[in-house]
C-alpha positions in Angstrom: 121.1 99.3 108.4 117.6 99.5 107.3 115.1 101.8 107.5 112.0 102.0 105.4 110.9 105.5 105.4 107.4 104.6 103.3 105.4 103.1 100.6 103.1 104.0 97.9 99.7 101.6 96.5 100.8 101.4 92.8 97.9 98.5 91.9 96.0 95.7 94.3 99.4 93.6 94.4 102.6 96.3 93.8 103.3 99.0 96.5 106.3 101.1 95.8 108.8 100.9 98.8 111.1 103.9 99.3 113.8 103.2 102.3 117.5 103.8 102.9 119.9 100.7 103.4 123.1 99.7 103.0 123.7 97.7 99.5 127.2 96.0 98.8 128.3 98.3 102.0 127.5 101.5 100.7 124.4 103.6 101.9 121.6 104.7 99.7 118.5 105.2 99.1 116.3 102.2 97.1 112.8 103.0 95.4 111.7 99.6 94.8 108.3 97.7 93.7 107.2 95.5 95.9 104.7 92.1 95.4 102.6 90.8 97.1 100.9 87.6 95.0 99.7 83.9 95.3 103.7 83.2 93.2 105.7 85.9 94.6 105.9 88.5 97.8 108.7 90.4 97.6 111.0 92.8 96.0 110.6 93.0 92.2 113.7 93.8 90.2 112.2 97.0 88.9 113.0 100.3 90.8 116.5 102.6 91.0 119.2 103.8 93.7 120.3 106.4 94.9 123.8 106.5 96.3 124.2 108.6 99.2 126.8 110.8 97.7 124.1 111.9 95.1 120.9 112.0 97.7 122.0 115.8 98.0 121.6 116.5 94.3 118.1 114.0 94.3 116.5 115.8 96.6 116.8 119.4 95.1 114.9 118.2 91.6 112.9 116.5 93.6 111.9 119.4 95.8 112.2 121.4 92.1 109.1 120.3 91.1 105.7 122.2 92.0 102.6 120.5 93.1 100.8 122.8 89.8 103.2 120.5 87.6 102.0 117.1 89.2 97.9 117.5 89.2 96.3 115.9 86.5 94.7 117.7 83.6 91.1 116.7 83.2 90.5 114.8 79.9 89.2 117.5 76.9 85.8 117.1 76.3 84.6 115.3 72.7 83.7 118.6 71.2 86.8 120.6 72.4 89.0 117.6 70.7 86.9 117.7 67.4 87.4 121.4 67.3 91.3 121.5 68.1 93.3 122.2 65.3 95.1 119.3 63.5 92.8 117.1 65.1 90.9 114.8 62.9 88.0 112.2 63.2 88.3 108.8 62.6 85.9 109.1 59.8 87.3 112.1 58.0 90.5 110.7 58.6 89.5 107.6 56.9 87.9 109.7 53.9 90.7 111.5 53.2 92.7 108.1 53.2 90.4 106.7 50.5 90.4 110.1 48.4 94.4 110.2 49.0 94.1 106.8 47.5 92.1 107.3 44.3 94.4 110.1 43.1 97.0 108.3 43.5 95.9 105.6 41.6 94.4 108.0 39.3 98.3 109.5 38.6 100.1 106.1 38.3 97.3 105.1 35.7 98.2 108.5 33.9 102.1 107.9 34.5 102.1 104.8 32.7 100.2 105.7 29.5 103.1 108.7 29.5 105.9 105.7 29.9 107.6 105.3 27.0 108.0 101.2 25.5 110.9 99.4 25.4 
């Protein structure tokens, strides 16, 4: 048995296919990619089961989650990331690389005058 119960547009050739079926005689349910292209339509290997033992368990996180939790935060704004703290520019970054870099070469020069011969 097979029933697809629905699919979701993942990009203009992959839909993700969610049904229930009967795999190797044991029910489950299959959340699968599915292709559509000049090379290839059908199911990709990419996706997980369910086994219908464990569809119980499955649903309950699934049904755990809130729709707050799954809307997308809107991107920070270029000022609001310059200003965050331990949030650095490119250029600063790249200054403080270069000064990190002169005292460092600064104290191996010094360490090897204080090296002893041998």
């Amino acid at each position: 048995m097979e029933k697809d119960i629905g699919k979701i547009p993942k990009n203009d050739t992959t839909d993700i296919v969610v049904r229930v079926d009967d795999f190797g005689g044991k029910r489950g349910l299959t959340v699968r990619e599915f292709v559509t292209s000049d090379r290839y339509t059908g199911f990709t290997k990419a996706g997980v089961r369910i086994p219908a033992g464990e569809f119980a368990k499955f649903k309950e996180m699934i049904n755990s989650i809130s729709e707050d939790e799954m809307k997308e935060e809107p991107e920070p704004a270029e000022s609001e990331a310059a200003n965050a703290p331990g949030q650095e520019t490119l250029d600063k970054s790249s200054d403080a690389k270069a000064e990190d870099k002169s005292k460092s070469s600064e104290s191996s020069e010094k360490g090897k005058e204080n090296l002893p011969d041998y």
